[in-house]
Backbone bond lengths (Angstrom), bond angles and torsions (degrees), N, CA, C in turn:
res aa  C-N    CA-C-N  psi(-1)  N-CA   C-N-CA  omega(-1)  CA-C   N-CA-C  phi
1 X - - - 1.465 - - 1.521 111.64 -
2 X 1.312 116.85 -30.98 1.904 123.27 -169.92 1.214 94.40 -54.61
3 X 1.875 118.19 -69.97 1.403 122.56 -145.07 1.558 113.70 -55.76
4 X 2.048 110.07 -44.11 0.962 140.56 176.26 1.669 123.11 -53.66
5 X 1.485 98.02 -25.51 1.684 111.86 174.86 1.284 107.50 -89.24
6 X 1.422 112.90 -41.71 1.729 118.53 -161.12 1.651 90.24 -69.09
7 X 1.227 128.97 -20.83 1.430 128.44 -175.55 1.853 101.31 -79.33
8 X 1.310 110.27 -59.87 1.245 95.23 -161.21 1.767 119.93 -86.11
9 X 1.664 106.48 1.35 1.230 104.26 176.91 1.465 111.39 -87.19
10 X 1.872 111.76 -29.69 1.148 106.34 167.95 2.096 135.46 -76.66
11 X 1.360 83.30 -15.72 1.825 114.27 172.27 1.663 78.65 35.32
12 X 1.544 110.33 -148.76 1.172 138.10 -152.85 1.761 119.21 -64.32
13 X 1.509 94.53 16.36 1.664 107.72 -146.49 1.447 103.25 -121.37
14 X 1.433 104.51 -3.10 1.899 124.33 176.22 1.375 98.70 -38.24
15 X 1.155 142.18 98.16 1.648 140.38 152.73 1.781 111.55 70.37
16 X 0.382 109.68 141.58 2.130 129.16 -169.08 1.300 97.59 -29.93
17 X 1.396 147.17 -41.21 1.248 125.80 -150.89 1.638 89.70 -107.23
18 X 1.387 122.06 -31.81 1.730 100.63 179.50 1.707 107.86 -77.31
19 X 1.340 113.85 -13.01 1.922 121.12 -175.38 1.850 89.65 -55.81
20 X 1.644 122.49 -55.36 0.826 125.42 -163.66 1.818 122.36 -32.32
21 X 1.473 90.34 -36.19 1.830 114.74 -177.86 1.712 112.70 -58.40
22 X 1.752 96.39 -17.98 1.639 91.96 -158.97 1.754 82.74 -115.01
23 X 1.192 118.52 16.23 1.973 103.24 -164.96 1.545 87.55 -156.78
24 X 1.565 99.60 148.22 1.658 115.04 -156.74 1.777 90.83 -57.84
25 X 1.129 100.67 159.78 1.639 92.76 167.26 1.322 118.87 -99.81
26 X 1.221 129.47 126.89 1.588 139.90 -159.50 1.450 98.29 -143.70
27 X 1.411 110.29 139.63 1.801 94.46 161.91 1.306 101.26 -121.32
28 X 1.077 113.28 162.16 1.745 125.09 -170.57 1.479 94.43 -61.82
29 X 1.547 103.57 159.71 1.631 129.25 146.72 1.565 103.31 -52.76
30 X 1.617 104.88 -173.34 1.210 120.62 149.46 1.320 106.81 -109.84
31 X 1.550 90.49 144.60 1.603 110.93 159.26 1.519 104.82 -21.42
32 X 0.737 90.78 -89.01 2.367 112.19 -161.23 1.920 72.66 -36.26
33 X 1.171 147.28 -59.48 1.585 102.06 -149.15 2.033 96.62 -127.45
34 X 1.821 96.51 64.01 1.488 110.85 165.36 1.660 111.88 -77.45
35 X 1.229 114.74 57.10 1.408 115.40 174.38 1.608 111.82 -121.21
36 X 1.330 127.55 127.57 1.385 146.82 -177.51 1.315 121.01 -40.82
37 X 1.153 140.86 100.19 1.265 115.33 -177.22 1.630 104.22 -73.99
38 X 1.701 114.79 -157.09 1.540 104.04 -167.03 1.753 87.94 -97.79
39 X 1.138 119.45 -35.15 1.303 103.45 179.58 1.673 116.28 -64.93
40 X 0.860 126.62 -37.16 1.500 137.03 175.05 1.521 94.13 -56.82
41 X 1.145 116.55 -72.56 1.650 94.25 -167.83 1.832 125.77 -61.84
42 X 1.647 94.97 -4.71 1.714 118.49 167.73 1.457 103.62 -47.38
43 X 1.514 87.49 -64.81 1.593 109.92 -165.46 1.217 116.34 -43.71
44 X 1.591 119.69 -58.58 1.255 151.05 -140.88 1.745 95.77 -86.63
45 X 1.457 109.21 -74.87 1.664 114.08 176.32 1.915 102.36 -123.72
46 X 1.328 101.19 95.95 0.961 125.48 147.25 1.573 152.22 -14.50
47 X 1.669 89.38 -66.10 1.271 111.16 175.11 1.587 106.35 -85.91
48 X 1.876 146.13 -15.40 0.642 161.92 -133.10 1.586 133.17 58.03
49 X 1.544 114.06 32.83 1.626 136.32 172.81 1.061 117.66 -169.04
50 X 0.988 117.52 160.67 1.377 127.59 -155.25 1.439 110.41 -97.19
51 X 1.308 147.23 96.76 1.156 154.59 -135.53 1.737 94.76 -114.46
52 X 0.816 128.97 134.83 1.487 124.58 -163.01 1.756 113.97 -162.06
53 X 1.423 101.22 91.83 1.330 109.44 -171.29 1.833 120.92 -64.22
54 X 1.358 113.09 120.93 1.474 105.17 175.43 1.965 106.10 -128.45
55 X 1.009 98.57 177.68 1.240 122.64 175.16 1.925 128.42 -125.40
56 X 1.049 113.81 130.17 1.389 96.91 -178.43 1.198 127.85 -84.25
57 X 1.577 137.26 154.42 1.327 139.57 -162.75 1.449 140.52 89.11
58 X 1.462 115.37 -23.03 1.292 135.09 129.23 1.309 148.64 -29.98
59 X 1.416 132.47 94.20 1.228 111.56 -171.16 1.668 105.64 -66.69
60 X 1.059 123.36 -31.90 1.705 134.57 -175.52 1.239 115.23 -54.15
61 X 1.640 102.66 -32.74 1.819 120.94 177.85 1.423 116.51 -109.50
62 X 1.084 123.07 -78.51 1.896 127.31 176.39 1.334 101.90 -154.43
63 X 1.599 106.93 119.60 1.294 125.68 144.43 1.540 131.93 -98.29
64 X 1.293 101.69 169.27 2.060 87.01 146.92 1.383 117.84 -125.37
65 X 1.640 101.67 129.33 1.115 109.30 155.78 1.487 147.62 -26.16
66 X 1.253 107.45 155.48 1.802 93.95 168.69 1.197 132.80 -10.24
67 X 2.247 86.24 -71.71 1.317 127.69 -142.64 1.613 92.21 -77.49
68 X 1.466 115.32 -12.54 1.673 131.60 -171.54 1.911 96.20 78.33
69 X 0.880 121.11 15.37 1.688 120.22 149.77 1.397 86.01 -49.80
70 X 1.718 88.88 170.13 1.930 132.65 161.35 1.605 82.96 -83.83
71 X 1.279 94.56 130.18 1.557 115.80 155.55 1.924 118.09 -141.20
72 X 1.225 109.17 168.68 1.336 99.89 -178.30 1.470 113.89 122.91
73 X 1.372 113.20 104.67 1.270 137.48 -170.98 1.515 125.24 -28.28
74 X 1.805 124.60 -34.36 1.472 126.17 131.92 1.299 123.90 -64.55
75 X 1.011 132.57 -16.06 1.418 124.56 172.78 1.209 118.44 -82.66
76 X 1.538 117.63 -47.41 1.680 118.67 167.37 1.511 107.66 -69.81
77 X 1.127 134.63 -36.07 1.373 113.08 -170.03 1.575 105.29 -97.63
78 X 1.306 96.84 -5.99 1.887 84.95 152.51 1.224 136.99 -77.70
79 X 1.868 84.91 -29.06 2.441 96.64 160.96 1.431 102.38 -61.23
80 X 0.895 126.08 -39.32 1.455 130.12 -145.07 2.149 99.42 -81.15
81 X 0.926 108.28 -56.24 1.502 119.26 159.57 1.520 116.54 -38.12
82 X 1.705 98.71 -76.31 1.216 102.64 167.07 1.504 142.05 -17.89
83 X 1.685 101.46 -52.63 1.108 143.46 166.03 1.443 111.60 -57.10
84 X 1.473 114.96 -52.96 1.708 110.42 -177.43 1.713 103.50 -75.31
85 X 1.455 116.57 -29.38 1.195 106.42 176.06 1.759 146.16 -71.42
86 X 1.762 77.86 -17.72 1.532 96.91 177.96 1.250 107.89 71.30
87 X 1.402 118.24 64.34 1.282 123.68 179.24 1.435 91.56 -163.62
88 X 2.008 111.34 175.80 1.377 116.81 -156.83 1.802 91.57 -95.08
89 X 0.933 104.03 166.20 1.670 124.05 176.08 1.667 119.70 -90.44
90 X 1.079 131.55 103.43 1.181 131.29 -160.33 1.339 112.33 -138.67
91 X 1.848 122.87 87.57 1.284 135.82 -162.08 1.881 89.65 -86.73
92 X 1.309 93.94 140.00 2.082 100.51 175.41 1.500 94.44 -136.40
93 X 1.434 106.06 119.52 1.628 119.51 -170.43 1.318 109.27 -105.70
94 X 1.683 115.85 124.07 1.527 123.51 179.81 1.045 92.31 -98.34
95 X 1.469 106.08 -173.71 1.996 120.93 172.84 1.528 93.98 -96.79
96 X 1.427 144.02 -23.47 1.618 142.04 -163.69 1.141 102.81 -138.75
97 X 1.124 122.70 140.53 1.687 136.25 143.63 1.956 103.43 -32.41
98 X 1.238 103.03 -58.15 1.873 96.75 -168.78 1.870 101.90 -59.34
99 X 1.058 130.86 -18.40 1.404 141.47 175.05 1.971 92.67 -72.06
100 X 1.014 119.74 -33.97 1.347 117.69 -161.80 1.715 101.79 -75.54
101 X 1.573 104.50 -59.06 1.175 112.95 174.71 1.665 119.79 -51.13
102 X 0.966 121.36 -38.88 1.539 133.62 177.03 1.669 105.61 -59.88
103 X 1.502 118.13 -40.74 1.168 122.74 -174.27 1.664 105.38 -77.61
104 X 1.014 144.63 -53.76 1.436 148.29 109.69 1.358 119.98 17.81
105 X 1.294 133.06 -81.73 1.419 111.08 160.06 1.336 142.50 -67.37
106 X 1.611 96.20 -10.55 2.257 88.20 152.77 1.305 111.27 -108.64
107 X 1.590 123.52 27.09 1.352 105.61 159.74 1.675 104.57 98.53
108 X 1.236 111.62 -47.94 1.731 110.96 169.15 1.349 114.00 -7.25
109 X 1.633 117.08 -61.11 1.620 122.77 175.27 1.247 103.36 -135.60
110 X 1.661 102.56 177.03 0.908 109.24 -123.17 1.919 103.49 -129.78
111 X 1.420 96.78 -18.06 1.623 123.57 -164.56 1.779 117.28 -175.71
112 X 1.383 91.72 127.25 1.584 108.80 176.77 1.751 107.57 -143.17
113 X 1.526 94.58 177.84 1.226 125.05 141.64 1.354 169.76 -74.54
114 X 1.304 131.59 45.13 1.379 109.49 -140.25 1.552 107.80 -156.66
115 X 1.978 100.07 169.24 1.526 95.37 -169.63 1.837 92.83 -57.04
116 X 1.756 83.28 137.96 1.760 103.12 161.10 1.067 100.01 -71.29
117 X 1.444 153.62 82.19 2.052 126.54 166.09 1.686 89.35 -90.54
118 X 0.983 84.88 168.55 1.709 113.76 176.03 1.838 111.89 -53.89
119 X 1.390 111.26 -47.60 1.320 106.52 176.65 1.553 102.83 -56.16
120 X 1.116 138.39 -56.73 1.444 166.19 -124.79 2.214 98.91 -82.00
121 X 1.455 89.57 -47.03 1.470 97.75 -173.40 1.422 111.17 -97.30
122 X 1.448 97.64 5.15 1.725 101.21 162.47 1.767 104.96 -73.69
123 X 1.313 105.09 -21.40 1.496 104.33 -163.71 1.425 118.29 -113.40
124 X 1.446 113.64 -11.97 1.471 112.64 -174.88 1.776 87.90 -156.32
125 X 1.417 99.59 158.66 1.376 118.18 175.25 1.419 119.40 -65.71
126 X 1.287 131.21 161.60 1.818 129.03 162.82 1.291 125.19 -149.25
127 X 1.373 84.30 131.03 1.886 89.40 178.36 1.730 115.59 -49.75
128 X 0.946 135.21 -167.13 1.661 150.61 141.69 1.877 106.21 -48.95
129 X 0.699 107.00 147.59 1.879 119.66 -174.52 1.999 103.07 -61.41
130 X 1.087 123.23 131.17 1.289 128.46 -140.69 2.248 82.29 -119.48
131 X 1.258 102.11 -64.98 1.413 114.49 167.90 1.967 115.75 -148.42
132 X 1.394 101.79 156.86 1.299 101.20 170.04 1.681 115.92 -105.08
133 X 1.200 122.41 174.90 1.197 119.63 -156.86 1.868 105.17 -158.52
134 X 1.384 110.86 109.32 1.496 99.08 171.42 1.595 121.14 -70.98
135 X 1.566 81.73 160.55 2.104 81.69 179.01 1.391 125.13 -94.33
136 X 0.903 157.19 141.13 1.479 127.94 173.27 1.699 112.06 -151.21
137 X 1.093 121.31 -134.21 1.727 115.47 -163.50 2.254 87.78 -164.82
138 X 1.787 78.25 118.15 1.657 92.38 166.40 1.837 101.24 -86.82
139 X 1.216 126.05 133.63 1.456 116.43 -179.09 2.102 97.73 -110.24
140 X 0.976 132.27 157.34 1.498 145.38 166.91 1.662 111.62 -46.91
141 X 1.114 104.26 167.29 1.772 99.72 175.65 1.506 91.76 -91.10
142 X 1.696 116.00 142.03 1.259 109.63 164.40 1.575 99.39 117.77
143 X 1.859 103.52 -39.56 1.622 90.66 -174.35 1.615 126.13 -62.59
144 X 1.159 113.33 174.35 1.455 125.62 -177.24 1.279 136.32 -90.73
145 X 1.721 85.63 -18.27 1.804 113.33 -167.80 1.658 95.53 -75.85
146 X 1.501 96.32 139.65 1.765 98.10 -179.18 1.475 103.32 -127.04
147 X 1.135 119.51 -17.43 1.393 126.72 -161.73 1.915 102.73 -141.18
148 X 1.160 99.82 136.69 1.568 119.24 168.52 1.219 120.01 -35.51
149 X 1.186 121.39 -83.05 1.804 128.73 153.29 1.484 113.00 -11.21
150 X 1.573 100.06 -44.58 1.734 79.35 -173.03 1.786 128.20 -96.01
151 X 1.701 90.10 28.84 1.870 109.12 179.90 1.877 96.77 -77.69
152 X 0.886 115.24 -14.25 1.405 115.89 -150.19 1.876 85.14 -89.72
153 X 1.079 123.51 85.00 1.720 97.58 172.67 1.542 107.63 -161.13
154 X 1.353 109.71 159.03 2.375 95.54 -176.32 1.680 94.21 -59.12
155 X 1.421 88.89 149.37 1.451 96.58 138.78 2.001 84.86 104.04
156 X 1.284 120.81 -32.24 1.488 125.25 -162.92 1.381 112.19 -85.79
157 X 1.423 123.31 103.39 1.328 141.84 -164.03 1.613 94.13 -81.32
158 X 1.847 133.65 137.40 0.709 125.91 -155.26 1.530 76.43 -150.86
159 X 1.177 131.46 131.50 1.687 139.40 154.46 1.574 107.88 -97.37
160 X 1.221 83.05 155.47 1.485 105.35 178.92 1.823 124.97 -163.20
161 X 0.919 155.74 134.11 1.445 151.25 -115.34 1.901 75.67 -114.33
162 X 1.719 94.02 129.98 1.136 100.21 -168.56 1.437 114.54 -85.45
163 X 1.247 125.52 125.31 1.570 146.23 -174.97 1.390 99.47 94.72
164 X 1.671 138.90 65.19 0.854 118.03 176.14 1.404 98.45 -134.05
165 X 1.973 129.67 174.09 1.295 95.76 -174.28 1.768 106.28 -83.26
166 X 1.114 129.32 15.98 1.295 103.32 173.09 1.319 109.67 -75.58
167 X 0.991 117.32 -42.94 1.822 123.40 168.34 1.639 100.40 -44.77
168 X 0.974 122.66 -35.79 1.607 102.37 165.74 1.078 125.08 -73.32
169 X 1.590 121.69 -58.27 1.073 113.98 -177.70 1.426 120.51 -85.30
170 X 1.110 116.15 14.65 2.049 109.55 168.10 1.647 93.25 -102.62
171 X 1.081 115.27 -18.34 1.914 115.70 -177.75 1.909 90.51 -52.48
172 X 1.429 99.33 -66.39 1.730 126.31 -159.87 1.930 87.41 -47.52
173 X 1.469 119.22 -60.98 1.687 115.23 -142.47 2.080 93.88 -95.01
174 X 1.354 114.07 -10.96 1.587 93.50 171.86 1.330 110.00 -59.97
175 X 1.543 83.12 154.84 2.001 92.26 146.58 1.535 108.64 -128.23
176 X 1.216 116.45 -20.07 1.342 112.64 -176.31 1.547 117.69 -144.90
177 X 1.152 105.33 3.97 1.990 102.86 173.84 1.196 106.57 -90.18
178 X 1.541 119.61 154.08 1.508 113.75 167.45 1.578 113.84 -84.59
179 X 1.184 101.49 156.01 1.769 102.11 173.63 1.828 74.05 -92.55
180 X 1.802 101.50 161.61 1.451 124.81 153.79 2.034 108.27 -146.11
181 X 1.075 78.25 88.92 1.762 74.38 -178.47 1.279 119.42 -64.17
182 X 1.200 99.46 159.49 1.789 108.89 -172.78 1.543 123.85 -111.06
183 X 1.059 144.88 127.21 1.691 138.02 -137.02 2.177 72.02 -91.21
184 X 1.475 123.94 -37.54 1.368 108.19 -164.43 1.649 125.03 -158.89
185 X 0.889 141.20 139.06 1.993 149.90 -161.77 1.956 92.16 -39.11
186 X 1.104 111.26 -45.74 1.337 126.64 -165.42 1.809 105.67 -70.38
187 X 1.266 102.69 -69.38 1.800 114.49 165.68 1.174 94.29 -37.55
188 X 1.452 135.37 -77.48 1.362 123.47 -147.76 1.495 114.59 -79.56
189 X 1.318 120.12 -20.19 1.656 106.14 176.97 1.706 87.76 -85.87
190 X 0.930 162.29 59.28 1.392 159.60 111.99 1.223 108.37 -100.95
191 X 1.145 137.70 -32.08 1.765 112.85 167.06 1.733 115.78 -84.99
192 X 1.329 119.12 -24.53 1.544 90.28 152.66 1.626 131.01 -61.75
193 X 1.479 96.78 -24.85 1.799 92.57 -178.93 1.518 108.95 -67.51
194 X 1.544 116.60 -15.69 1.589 121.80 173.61 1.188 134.85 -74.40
195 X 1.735 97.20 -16.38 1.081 102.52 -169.75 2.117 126.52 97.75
196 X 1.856 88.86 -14.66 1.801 103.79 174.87 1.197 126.33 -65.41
197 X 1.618 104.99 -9.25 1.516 122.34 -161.40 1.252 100.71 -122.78
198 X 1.333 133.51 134.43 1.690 142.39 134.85 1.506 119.18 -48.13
199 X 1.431 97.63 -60.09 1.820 105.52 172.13 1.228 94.16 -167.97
200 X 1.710 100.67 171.82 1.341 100.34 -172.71 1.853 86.30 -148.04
201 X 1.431 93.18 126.55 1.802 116.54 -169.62 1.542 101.85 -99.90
202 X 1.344 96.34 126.35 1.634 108.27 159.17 1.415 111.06 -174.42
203 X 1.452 142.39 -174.97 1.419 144.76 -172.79 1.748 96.74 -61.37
204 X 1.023 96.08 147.07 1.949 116.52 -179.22 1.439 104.60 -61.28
205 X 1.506 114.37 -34.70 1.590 98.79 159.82 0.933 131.54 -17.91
206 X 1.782 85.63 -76.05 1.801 93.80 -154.96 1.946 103.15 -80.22
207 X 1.627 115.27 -12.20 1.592 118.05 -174.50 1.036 99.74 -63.37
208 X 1.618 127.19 -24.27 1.667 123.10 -160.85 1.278 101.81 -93.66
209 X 1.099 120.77 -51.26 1.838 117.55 157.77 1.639 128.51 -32.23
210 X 1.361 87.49 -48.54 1.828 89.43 168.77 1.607 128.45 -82.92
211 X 1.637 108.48 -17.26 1.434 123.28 174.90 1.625 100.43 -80.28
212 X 1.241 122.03 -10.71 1.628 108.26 -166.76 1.933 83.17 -85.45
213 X 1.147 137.73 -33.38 1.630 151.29 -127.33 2.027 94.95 -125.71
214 X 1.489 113.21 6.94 1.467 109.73 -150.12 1.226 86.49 -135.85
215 X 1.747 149.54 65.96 1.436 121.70 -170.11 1.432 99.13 -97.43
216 X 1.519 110.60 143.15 1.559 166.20 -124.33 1.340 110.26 36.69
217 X 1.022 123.20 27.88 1.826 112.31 175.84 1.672 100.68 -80.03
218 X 1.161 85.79 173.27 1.632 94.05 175.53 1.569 118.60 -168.75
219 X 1.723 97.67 152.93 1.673 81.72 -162.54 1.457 105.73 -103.22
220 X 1.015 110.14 149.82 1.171 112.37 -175.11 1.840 128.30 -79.04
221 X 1.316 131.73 147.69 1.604 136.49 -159.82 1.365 108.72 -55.94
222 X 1.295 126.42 142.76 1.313 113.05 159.50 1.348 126.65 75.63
223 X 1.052 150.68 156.49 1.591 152.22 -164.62 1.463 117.53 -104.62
224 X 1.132 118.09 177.05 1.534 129.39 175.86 1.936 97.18 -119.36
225 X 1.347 98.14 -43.51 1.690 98.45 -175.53 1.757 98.91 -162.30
226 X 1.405 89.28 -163.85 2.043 104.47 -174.68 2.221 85.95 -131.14
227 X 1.482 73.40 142.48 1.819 91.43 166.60 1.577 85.62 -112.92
228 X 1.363 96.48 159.35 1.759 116.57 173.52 1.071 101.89 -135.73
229 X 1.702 99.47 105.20 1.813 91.17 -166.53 1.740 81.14 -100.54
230 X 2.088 104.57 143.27 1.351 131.02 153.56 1.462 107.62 -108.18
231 X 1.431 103.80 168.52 1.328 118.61 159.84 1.687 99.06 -74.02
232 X 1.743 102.86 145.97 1.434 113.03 164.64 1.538 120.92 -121.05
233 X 1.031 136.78 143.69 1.262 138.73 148.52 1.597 126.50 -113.05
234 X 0.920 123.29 -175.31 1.651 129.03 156.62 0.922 142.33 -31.03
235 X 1.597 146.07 110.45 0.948 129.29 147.62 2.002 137.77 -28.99
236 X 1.636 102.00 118.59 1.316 95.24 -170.20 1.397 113.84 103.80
237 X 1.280 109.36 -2.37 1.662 116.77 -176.77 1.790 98.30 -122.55
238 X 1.265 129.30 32.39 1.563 123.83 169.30 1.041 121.35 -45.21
239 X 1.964 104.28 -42.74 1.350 97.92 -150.77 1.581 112.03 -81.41
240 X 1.602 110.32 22.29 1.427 104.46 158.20 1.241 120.32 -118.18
241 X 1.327 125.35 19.52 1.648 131.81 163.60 1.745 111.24 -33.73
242 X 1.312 96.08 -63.62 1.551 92.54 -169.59 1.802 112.33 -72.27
243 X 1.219 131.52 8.71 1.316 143.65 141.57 1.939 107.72 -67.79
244 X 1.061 109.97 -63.99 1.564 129.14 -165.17 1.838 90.78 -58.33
245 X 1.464 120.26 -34.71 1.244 101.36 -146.38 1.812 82.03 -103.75
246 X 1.327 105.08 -18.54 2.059 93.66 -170.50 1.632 78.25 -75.93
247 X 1.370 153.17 -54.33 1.205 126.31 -159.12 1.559 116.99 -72.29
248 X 1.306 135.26 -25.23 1.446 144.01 152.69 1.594 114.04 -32.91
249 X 1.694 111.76 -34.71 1.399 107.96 -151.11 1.852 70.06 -111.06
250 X 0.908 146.99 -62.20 1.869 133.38 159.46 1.119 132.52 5.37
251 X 1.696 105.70 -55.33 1.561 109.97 176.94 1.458 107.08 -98.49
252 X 1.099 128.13 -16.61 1.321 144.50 165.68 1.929 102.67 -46.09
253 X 1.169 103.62 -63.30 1.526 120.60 -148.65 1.685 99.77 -90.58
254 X 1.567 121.39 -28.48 1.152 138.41 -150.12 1.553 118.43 -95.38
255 X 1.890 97.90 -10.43 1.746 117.07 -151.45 1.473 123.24 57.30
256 X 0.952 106.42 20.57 1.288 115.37 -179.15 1.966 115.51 -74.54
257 X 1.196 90.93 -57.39 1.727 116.22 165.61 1.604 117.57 -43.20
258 X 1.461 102.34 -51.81 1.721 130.20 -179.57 1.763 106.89 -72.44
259 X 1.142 103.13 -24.18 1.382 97.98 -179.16 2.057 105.82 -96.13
260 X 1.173 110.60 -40.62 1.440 118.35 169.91 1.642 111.80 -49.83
261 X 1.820 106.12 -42.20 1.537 117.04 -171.07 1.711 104.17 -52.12
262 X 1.490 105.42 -40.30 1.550 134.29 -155.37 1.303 104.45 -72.11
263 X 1.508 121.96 -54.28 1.302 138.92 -174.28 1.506 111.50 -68.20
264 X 1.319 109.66 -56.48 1.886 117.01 164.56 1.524 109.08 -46.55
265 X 0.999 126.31 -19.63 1.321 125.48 -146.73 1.526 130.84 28.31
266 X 1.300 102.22 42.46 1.577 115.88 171.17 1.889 120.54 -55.45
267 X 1.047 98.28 139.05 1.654 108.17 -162.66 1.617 93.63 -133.26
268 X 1.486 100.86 143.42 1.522 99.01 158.15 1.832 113.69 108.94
269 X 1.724 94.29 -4.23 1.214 116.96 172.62 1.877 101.90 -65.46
270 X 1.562 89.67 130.59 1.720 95.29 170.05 1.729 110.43 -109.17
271 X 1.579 120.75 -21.28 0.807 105.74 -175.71 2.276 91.13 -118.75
272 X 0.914 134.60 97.77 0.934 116.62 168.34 1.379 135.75 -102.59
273 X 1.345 111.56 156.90 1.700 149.52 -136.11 1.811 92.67 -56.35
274 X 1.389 125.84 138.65 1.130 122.84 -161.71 1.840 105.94 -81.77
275 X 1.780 96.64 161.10 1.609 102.09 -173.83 1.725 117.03 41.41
């Protein structure tokens, strides 16, 4: 089931140059001239700010920091945008990522984070791949399961944050676990502590967030698949990709990205953010 999943969750989105197949093709600016034109920042924030959908519990979306700041890899690089655009910063917090996307295709906001999958870029635009992210399975204290392979079985209640693509793609590769979706990050690390949950699958991010909040759970070896998280925006807003994507490859190239990764304390990165 692994090899067969890692294929179809990553579909057309396998590493930067096949992502290209699923996202308009644009090639970046250069660095030396990352400055907005007026239509680009039209494009980009609209309303005149940068509206920037997050979620809490995520290092990928909004955490808190140490220091108890907002931290979290859409949230800073939505200051950070914000910032290149010369406009105000304006974070709008759902309970789900699938709430994010919805806000996104009517325009509500304006900029995120998130796995690119194939369903996903039917519905909203994407930058170039920002970071990748393995998938894996937090299991309860007490469980039995030691190995990946053996999530797949009757009777094995499996959560997952409801409308998200793991809910797609573990729907597509069972044969015998139940999906039980979860309305939210918070709901679901309390029903494994109950005992309602078998495990609950999503990127190692967010499992390591819920394993710090989960004592005796444990995560389990090895992956199911890779998310490729891009920046997203709107449909109908392309013609600022190649703005969206020279600043992606900026904080990327700049440590800028690596230092945000650091501060979120995001885990679970397979390919991580350069210097």
């Amino acid at each position: 089931m692994s090899l067969l999943l890692k294929t179809g969750v990553a579909g057309c989105l396998l590493g930067a140059l096949l992502f290209a197949g699923c996202a308009v093709n644009t090639e970046p600016q250069s660095q030396a001239t990352l400055q907005p034109s007026a239509a680009e920042r039209a494009q980009i924030a609209p309303t005149g700010k940068l509206r920037v959908g997050v979620y809490f519990g995520s290092p990928t979306s909004m955490v808190m920091a140490s220091d108890q700041s907002r931290a979290g890899v859409t949230y800073e690089l939505g200051q950070a945008l914000a910032s290149k655009l010369d406009v105000p910063f304006e974070p709008v917090e759902y309970k789900r990522v699938a709430e994010i996307i919805d806000a996104l295709k009517t325009g509500a906001v304006d900029f995120t984070v998130t796995n690119a999958s194939p369903a996903r870029a039917a519905l909203v635009s994407f930058s170039s791949p920002v970071i990748s992210l393995e998938l894996g399975y937090l299991v309860p204290a007490g469980s039995k399961v030691s190995a990946i392979g053996d999530v797949d079985q009757a009777g094995f209640r499996v959560g997952v944050t409801e409308g998200s693509s793991s809910q797609t793609a573990l729907r597509r590769a069972y044969r015998y676990a139940t999906l039980v979706p979860q309305a939210s990050l918070p709901v679901a690390t309390e029903q494994l502590k109950l005992g309602q949950l078998d495990a609950f699958a999503t990127n190692k991010a967010i499992l390591n967030e819920m394993l710090d909040k989960t004592p005796g759970a444990r995560l389990l070896d090895g992956n199911w698949g890779l998310e490729h998280m891009a920046i997203a925006i709107p449909k109908g807003r392309e013609a600022a990709l190649p703005f969206i994507n020279s600043f992606a490859t900026s904080v990327r190239d700049s440590g800028q990205l690596a230092w945000v990764v650091k501060r979120s304390g995001l885990r679970g990165a397979v390919t991580p953010p350069a210097k």
